[in-house]
gemmi code that builds the backbone of each chain (N, CA, C; Angstrom):
import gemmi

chains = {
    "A": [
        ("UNK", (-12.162, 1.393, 13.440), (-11.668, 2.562, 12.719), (-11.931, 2.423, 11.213)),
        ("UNK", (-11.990, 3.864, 10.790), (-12.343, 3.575, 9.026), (-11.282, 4.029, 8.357)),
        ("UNK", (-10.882, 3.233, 7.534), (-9.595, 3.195, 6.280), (-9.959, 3.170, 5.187)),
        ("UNK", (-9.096, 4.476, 4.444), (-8.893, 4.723, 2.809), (-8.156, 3.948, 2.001)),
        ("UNK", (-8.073, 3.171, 0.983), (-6.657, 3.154, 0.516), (-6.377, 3.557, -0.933)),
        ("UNK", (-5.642, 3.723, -0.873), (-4.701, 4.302, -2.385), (-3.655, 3.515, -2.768)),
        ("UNK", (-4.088, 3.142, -4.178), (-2.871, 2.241, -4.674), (-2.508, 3.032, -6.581)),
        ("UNK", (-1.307, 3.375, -5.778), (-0.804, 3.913, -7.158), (-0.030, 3.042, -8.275)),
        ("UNK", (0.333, 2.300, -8.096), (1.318, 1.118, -9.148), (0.813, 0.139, -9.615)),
        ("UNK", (1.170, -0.354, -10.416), (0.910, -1.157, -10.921), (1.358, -2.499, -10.494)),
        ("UNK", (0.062, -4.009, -10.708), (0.255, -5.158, -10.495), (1.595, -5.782, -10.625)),
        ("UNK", (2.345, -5.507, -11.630), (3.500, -6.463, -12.177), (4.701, -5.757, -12.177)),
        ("UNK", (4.275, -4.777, -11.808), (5.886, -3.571, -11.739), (6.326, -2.794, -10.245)),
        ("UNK", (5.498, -3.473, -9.331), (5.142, -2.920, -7.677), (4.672, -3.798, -7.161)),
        ("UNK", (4.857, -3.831, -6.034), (4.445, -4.413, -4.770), (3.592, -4.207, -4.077)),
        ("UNK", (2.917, -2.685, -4.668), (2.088, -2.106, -3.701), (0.786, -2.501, -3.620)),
        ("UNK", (-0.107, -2.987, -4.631), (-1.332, -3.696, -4.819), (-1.754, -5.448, -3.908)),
        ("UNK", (-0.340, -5.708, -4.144), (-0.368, -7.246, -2.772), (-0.157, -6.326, -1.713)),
        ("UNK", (0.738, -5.464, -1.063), (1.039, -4.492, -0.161), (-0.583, -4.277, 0.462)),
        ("UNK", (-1.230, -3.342, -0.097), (-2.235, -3.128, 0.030), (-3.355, -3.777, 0.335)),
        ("UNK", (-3.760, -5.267, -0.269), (-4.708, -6.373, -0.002), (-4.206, -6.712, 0.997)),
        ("UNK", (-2.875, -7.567, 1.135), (-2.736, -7.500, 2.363), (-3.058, -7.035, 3.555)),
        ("UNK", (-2.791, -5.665, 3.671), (-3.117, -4.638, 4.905), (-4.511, -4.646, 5.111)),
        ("UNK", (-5.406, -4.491, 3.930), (-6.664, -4.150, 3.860), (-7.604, -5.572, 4.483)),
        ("UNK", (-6.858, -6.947, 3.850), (-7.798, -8.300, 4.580), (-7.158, -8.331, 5.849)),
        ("UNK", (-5.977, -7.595, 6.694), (-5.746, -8.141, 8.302), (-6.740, -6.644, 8.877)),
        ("UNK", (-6.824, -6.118, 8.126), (-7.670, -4.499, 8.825), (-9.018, -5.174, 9.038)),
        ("UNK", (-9.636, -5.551, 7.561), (-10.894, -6.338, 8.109), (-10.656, -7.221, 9.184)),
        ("UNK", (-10.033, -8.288, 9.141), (-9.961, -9.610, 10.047), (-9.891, -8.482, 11.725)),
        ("UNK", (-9.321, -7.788, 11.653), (-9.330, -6.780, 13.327), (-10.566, -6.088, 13.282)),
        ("UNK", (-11.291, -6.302, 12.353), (-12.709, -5.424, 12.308), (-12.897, -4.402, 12.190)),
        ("UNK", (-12.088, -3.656, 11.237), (-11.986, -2.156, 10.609), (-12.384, -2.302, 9.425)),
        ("UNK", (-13.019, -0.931, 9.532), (-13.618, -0.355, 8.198), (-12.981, -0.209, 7.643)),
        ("UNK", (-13.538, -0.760, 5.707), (-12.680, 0.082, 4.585), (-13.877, 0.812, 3.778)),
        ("UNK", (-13.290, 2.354, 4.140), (-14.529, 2.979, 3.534), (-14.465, 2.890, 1.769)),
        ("UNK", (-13.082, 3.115, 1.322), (-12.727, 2.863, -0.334), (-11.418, 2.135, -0.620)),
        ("UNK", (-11.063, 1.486, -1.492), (-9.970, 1.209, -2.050), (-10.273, 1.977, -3.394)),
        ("UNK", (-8.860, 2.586, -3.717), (-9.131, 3.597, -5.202), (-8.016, 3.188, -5.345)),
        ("UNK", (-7.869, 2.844, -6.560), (-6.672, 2.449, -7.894), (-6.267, 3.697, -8.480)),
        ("UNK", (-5.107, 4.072, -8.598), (-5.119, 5.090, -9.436), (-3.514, 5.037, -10.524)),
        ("UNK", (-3.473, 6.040, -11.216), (-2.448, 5.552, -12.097), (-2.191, 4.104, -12.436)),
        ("UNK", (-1.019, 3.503, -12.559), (-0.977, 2.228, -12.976), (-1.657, 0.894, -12.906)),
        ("UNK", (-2.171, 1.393, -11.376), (-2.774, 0.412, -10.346), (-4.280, 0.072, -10.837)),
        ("UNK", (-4.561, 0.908, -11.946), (-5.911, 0.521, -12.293), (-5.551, -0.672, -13.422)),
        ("UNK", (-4.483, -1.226, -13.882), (-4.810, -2.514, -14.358), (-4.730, -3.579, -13.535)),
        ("UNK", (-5.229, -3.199, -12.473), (-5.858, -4.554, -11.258), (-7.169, -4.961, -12.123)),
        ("UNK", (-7.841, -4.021, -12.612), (-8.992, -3.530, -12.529), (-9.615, -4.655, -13.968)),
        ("UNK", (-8.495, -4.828, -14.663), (-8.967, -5.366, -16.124), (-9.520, -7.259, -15.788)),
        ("UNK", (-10.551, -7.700, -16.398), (-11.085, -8.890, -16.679), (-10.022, -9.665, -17.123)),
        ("UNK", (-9.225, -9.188, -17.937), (-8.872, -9.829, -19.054), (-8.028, -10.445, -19.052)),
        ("UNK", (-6.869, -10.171, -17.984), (-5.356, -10.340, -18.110), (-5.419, -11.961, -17.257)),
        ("UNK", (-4.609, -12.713, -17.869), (-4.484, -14.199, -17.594), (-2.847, -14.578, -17.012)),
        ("UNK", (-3.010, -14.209, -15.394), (-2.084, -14.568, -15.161), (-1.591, -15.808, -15.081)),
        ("UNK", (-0.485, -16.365, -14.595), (-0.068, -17.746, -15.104), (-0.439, -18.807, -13.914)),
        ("UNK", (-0.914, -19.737, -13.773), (-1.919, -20.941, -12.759), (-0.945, -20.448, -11.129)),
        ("UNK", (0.466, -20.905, -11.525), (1.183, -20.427, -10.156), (1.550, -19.337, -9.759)),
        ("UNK", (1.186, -17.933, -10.282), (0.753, -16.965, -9.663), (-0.348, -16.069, -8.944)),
        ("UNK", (-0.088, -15.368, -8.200), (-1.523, -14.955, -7.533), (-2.119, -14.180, -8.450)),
        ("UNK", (-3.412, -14.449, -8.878), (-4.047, -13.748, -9.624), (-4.824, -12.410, -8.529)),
        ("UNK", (-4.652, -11.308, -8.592), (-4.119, -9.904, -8.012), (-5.920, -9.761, -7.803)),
        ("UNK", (-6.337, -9.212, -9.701), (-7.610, -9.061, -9.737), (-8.675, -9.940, -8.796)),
        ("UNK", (-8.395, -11.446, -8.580), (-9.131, -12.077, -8.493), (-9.482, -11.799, -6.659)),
        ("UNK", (-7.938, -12.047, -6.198), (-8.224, -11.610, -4.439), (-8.437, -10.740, -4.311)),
        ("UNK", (-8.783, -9.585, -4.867), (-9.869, -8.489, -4.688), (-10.727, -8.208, -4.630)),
        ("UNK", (-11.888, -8.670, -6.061), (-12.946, -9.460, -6.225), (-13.663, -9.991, -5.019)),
        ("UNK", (-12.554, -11.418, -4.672), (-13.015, -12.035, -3.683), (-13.242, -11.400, -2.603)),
        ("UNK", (-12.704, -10.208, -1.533), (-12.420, -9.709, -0.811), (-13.390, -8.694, -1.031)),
        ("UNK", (-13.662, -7.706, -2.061), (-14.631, -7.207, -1.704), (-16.177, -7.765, -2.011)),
        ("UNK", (-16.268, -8.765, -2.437), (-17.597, -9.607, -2.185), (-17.894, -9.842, -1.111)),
        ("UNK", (-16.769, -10.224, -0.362), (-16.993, -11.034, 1.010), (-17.531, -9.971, 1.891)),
        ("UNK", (-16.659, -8.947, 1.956), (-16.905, -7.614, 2.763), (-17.420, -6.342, 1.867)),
        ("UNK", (-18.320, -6.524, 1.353), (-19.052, -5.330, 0.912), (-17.844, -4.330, -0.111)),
        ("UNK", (-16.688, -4.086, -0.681), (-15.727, -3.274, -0.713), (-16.245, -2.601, -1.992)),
        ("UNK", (-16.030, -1.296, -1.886), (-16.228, -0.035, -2.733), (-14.512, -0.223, -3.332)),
        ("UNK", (-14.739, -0.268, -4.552), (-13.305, -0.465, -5.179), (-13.288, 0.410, -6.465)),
        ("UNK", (-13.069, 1.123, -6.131), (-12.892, 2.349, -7.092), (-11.505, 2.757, -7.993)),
        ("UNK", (-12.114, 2.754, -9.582), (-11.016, 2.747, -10.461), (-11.038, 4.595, -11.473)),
        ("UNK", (-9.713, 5.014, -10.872), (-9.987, 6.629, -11.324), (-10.076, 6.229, -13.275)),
        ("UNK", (-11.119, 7.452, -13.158), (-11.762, 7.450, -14.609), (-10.822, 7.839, -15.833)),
        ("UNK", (-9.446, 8.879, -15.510), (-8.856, 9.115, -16.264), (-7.720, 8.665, -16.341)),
        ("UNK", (-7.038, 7.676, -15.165), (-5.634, 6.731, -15.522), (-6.648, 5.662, -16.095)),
        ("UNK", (-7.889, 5.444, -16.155), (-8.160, 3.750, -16.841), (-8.282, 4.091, -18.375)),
        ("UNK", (-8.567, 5.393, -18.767), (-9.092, 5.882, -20.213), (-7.744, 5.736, -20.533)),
        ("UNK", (-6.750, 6.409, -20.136), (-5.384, 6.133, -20.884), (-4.803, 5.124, -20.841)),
        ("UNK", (-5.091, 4.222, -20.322), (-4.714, 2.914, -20.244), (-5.480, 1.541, -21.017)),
        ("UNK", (-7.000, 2.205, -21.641), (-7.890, 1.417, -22.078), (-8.552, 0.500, -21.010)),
        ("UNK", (-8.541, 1.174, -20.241), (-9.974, 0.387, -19.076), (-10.905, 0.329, -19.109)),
        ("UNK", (-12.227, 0.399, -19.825), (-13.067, 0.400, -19.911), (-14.383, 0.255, -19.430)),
        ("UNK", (-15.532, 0.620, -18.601), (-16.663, -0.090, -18.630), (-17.844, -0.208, -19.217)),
        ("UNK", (-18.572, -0.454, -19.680), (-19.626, -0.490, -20.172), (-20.235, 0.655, -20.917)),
        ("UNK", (-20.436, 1.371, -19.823), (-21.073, 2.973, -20.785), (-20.072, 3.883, -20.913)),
        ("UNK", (-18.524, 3.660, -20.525), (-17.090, 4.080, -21.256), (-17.291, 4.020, -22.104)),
        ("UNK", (-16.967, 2.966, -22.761), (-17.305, 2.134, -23.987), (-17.937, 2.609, -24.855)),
        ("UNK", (-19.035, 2.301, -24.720), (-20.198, 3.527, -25.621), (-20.033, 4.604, -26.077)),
        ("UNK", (-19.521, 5.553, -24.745), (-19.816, 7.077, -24.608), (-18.485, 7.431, -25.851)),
        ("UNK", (-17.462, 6.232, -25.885), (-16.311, 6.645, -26.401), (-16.330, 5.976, -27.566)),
        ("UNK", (-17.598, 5.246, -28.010), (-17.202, 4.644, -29.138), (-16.331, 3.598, -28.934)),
        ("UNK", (-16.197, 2.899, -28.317), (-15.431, 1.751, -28.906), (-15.947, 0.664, -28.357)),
        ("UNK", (-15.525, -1.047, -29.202), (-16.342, -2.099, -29.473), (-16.373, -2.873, -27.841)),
        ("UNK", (-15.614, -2.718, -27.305), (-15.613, -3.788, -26.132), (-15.285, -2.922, -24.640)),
        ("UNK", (-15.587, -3.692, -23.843), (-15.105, -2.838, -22.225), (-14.602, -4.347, -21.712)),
        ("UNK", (-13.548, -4.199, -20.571), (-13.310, -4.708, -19.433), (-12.541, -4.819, -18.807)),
        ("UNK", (-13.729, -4.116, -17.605), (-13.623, -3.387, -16.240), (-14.035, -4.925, -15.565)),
        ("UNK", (-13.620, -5.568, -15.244), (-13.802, -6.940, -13.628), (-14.997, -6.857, -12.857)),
        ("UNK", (-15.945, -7.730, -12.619), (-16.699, -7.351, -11.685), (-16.541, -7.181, -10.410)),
        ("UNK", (-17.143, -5.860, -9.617), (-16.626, -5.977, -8.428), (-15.930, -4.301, -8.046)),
        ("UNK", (-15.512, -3.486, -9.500), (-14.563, -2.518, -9.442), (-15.491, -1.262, -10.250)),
        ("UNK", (-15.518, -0.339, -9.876), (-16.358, 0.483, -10.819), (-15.147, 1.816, -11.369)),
        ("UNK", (-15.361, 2.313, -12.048), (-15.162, 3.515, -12.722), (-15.572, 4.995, -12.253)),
        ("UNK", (-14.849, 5.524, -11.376), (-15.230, 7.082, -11.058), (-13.814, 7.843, -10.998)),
        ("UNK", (-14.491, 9.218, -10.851), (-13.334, 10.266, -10.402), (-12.678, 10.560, -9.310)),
        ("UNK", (-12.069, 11.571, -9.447), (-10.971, 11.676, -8.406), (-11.301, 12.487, -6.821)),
        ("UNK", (-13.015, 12.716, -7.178), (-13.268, 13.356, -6.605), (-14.056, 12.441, -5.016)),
        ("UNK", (-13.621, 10.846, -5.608), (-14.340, 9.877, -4.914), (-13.092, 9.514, -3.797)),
        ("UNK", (-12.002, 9.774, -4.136), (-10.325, 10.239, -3.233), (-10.450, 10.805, -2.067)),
        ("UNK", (-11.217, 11.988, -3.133), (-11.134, 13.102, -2.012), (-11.800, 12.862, -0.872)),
        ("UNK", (-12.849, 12.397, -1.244), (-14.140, 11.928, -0.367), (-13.871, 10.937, 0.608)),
        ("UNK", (-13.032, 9.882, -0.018), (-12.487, 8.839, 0.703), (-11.626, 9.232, 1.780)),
        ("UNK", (-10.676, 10.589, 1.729), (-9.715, 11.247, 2.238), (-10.474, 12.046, 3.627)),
        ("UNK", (-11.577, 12.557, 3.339), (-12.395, 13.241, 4.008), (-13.287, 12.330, 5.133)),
        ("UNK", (-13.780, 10.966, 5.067), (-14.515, 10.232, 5.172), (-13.825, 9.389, 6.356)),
        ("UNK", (-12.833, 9.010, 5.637), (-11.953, 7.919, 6.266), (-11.357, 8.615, 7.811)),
        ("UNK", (-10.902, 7.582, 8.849), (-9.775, 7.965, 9.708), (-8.420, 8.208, 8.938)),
        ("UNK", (-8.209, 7.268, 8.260), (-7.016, 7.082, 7.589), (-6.698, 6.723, 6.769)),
        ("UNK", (-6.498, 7.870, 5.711), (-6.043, 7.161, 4.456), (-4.654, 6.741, 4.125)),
        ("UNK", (-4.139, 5.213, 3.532), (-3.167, 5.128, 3.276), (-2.885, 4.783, 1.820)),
        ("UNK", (-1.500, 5.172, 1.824), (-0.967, 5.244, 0.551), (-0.601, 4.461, 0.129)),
        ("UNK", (-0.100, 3.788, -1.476), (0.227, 2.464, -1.373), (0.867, 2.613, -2.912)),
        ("UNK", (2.135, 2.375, -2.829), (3.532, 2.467, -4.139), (3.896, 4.259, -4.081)),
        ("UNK", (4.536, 4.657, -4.856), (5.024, 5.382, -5.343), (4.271, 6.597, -5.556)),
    ],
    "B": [
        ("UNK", (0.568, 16.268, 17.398), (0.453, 15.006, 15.995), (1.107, 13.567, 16.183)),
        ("UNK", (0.677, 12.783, 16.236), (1.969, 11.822, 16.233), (1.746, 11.411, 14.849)),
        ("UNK", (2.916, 10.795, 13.726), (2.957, 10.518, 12.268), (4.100, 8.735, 12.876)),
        ("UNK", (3.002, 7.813, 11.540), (3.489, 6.836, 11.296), (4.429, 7.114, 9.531)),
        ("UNK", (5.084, 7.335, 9.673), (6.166, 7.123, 8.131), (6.469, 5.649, 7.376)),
        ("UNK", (6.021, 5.407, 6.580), (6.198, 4.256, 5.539), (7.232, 4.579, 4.696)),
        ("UNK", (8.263, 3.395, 4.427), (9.522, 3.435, 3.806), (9.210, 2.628, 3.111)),
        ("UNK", (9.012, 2.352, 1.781), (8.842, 1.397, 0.889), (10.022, 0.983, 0.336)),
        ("UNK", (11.015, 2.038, -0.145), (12.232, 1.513, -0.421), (13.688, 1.132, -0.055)),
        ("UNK", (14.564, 0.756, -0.444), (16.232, 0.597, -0.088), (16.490, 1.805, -0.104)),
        ("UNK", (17.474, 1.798, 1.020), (18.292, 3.044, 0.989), (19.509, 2.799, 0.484)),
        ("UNK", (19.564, 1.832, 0.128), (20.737, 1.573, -1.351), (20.584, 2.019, -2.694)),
        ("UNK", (19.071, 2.155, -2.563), (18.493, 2.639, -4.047), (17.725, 4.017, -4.244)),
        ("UNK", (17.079, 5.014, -3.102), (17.093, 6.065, -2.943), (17.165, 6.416, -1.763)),
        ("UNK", (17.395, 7.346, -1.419), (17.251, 8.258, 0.184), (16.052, 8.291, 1.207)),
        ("UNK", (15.314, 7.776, 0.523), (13.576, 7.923, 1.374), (13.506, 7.381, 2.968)),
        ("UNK", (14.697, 6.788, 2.945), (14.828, 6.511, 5.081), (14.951, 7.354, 5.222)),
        ("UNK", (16.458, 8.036, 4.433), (16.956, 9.335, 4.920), (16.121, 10.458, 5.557)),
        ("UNK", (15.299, 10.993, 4.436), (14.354, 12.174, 4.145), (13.197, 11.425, 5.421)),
        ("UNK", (12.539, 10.176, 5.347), (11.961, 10.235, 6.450), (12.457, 10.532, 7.609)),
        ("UNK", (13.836, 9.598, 8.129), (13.942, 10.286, 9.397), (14.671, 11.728, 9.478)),
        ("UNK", (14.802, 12.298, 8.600), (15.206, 14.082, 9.130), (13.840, 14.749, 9.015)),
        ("UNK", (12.824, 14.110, 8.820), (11.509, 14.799, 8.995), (10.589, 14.014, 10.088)),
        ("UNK", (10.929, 12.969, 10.598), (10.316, 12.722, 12.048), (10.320, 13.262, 12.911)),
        ("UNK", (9.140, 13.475, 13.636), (9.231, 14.568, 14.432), (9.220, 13.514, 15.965)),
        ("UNK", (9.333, 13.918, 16.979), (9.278, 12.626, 18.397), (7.725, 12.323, 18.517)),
        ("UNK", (8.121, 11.286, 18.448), (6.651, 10.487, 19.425), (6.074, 10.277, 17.459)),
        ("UNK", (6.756, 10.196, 16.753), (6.773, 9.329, 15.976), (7.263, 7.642, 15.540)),
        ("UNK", (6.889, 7.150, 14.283), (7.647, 6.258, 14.164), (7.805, 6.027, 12.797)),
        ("UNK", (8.583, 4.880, 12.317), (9.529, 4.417, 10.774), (9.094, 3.122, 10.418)),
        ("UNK", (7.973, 2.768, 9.923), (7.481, 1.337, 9.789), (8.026, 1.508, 7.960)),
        ("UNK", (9.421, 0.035, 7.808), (9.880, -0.543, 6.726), (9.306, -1.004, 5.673)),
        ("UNK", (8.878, -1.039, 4.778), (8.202, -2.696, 4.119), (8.604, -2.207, 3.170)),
        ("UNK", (8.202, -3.434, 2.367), (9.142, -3.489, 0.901), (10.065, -3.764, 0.887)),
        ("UNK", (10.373, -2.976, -0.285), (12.398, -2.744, -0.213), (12.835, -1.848, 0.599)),
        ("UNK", (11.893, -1.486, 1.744), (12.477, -0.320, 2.770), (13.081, -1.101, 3.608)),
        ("UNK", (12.733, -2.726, 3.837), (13.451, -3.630, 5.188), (14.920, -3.370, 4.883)),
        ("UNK", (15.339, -3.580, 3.883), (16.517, -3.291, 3.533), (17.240, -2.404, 4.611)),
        ("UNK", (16.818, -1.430, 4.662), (17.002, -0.435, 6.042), (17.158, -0.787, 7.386)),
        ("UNK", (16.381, -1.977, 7.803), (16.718, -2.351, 8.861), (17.916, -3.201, 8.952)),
        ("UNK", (18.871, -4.074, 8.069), (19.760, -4.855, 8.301), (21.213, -3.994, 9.061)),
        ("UNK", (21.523, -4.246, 9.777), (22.938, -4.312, 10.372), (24.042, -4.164, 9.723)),
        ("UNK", (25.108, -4.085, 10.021), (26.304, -3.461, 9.869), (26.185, -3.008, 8.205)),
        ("UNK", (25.804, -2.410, 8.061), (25.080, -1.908, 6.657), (25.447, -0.333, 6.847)),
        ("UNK", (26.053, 0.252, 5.560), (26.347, 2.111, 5.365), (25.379, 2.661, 5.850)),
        ("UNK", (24.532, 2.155, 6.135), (23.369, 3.477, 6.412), (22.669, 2.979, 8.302)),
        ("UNK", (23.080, 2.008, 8.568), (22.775, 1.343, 9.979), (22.853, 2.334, 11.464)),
        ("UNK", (24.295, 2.997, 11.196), (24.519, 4.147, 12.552), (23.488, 5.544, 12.086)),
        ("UNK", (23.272, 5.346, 11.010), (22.110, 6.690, 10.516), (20.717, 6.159, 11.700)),
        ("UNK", (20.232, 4.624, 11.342), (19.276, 4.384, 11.869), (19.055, 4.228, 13.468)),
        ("UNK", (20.549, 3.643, 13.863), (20.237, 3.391, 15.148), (20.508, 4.873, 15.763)),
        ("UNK", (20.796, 6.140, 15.508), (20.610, 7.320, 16.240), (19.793, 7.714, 15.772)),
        ("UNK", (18.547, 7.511, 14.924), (17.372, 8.187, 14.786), (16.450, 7.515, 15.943)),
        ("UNK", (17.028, 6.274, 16.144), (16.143, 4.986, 16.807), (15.853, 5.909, 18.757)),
        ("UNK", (16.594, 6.762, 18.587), (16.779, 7.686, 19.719), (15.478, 8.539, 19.587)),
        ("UNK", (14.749, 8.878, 18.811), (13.865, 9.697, 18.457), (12.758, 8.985, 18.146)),
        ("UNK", (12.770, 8.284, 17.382), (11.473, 7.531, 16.672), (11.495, 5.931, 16.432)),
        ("UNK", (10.270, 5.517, 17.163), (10.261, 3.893, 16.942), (10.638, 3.236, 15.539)),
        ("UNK", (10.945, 2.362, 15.544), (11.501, 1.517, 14.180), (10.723, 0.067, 14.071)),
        ("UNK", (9.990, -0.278, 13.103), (9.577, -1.252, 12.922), (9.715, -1.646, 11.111)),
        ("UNK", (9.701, -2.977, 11.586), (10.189, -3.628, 10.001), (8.883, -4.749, 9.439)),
        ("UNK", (8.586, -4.813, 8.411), (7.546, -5.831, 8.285), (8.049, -7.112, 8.010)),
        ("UNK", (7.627, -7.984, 8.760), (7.595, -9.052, 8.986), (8.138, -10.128, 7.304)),
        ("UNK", (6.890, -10.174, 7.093), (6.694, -10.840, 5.861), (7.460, -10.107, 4.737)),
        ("UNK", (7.981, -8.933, 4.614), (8.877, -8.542, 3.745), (10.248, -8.664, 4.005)),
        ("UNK", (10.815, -9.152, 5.100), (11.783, -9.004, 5.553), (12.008, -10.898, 5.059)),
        ("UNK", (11.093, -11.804, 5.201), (11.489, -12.964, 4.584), (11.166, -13.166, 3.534)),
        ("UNK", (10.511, -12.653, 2.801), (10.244, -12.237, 1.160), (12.105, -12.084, 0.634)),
        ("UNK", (12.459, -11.246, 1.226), (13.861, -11.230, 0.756), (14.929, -12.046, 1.457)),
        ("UNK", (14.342, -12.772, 1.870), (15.511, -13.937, 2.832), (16.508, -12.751, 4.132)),
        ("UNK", (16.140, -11.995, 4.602), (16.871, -11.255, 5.618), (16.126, -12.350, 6.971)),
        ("UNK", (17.384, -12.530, 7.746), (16.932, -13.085, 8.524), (16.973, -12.362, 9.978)),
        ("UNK", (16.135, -12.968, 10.717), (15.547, -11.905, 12.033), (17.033, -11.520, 12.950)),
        ("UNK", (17.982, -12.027, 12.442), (19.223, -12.144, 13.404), (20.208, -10.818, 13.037)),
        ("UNK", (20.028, -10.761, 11.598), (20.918, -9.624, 10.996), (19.501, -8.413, 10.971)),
        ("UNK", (18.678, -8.228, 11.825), (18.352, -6.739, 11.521), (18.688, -6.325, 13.551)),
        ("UNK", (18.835, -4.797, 12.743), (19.096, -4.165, 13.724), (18.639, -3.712, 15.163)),
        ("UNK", (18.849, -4.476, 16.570), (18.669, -4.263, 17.321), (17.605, -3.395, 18.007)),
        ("UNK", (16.884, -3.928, 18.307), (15.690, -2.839, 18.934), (14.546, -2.249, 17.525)),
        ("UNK", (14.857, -2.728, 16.325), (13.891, -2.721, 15.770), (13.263, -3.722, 15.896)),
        ("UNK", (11.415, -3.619, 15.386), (10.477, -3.960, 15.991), (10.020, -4.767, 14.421)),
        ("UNK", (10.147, -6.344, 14.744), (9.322, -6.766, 13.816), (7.605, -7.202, 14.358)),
        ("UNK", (7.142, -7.033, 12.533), (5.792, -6.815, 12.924), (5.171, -7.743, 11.504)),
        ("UNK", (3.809, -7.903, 11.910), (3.141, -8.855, 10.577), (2.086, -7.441, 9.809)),
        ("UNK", (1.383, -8.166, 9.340), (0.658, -6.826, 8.826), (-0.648, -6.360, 9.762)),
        ("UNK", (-1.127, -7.699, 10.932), (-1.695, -7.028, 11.987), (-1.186, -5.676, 12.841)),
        ("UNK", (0.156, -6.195, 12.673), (1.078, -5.152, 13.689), (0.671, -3.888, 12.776)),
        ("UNK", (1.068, -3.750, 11.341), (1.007, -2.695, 10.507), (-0.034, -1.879, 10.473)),
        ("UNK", (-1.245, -2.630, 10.926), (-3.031, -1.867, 11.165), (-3.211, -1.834, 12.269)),
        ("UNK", (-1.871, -1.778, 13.443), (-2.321, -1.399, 14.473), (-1.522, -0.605, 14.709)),
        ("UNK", (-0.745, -0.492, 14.297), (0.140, 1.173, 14.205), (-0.623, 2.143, 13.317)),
        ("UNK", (-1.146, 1.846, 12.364), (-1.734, 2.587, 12.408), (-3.362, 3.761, 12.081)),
        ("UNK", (-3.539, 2.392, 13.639), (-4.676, 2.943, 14.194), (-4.046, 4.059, 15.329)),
        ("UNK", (-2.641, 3.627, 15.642), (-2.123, 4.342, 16.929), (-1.709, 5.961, 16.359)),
        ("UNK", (-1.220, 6.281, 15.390), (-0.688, 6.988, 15.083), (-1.587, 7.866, 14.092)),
        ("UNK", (-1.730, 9.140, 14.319), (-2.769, 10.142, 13.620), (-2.941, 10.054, 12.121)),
        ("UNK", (-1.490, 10.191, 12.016), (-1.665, 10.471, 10.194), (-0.343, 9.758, 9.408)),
        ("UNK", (-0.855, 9.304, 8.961), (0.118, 7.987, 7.827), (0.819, 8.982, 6.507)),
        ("UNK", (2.711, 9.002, 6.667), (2.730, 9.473, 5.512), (3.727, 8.478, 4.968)),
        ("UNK", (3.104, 8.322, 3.741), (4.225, 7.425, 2.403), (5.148, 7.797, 2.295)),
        ("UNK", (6.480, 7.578, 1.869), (7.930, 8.151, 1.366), (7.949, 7.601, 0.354)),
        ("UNK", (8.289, 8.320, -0.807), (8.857, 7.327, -1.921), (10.282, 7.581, -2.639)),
    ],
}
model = gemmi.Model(1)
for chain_id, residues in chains.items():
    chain = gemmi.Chain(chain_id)
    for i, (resn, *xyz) in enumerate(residues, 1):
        res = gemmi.Residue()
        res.name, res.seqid = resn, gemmi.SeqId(i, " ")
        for name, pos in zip(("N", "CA", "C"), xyz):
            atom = gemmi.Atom()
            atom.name, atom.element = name, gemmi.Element(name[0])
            atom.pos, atom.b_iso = gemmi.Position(*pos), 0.0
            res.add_atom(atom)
        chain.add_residue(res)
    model.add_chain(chain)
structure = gemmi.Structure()
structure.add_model(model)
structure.setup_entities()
C-alpha cells in the first residue's frame, strides 16, 4: 500500500515528527510505500542542517536523512512555513537575497501543491500533530 | 466507509476522545497514541465514556506510548487493544480513511 505523511509540529514542542518516523520505518519494514513525507508548519525545522542537538538525544533531522537515503524518501519541506521560519535552500537564498541557506540534505523545498498531490496519489494519507 | 480515528491527546487536557467517539460511526475504530493513551487507563472520569463507546468501535492503544509514560498494561482498560507501531500500519491499511483529532 502507498502512504502520505503529514507532519505539522514541531521537533521539540511535539511528538509528532518521532510519531511519524516511527510509523513511516515499521510501514517500510512491512513493505509499504511512502509516496511523500511533507513537513509543514512547525515541522519544517526538522528540515534545518544546523541545529545541534545534545549527544544523548535523538537527533530527529538525522533519522530522516538516514531513512530516506536508505529507502529512496521524497521529503518535502512546504515553501512558505520554511520562509517564515528562515529555512532556506540554496536558490531561496539567492532569489531572497540573503547570505546563507540551510535546508539538510535529503529534504527539498516545495509547495503545497506537492500535499495535494501526495493526498491524491497516496492510499493514505496520514496526519501527524496538531 | 470504515474510519480509523487517531487521538493524540489526554482527555484530561482536551475533549478530542470525546468528539472522536460521538463521531464514530460502526465498523470503526479509536487508535490512542500520545497523550491520547491517557484515555485508555481505568477507573479514570472519562473510562465509562470509553468502555460504552467500546460497544461501537474498536479501541486500541499504542504500545510504546503507553510505556513512554510508565502506564502499565494492567491499569488500561479492558478489551482495549494494545498495539506496536506495526499494529498501527496495519490498521491502517485495514481501515479506508485515517482521521486525526486534535
Amino acid at each position: 500500500m502507498k502512504f502520505s505523511i503529514q507532519i505539522n509540529e514541531g521537533p521539540y514542542q511535539h511528538q509528532s515528527s518521532d510519531t511519524a518516523y516511527q510509523f513511516t520505518k515499521a510501514a517500510l519494514e512491512a513493505g509499504h510505500e511512502i509516496f511523500r513525507v511533507f513537513f509543514y508548519h512547525d515541522a519544517v525545522n526538522v528540515a534545518t542542517r544546523l541545529a545541534i542537538p545534545p549527544q544523548d538525544d535523538r537527533n530527529i533531522t538525522k533519522l530522516w536523512q538516514e531513512l530516506a537515503e536508505q529507502h529512496k524518501l521524497d521529503l518535502v519541506v512546504c515553501i512558505a512555513a520554511a520562509q517564515r521560519r528562515g529555512l532556506l535552500d540554496e536558490a531561496e537564498a539567492k532569489r531572497q537575497g540573503k547570505d546563507a541557506n540551510n535546508i539538510a540534505t535529503g529534504f527539498r523545498i516545495s509547495g503545497l501543491g506537492q500535499l495535494i498531490e501526495a493526498g491524491i496519489q497516496a492510499d493514505r494519507l496520514i496526519v501527524f500533530g496538531d | 466507509m470504515s474510519m480509523l480515528h487517531l487521538v493524540n491527546k489526554s482527555p484530561f487536557e482536551k475533549n478530542s476522545l470525546k468528539v472522536a467517539i460521538s463521531c464514530a460511526l460502526n465498523k470503526s475504530a479509536i487508535l490512542m497514541i500520545e497523550d491520547g493513551v491517557y484515555g485508555a487507563v481505568s477507573d479514570a472520569k472519562h473510562s465509562d465514556m470509553v468502555k460504552t463507546a467500546m460497544n461501537k468501535s474498536d479501541f486500541y492503544v499504542l504500545k510504546e506510548d503507553t510505556q513512554a509514560r510508565g502506564i502499565d498494561e494492567s491499569k488500561i482498560i479492558d478489551g482495549i487493544q494494545l498495539v506496536d507501531y506495526a499494529g498501527f500500519v496495519e490498521l491502517s491499511t485495514k481501515y479506508d480513511k485515517i482521521q486525526s483529532w486534535v
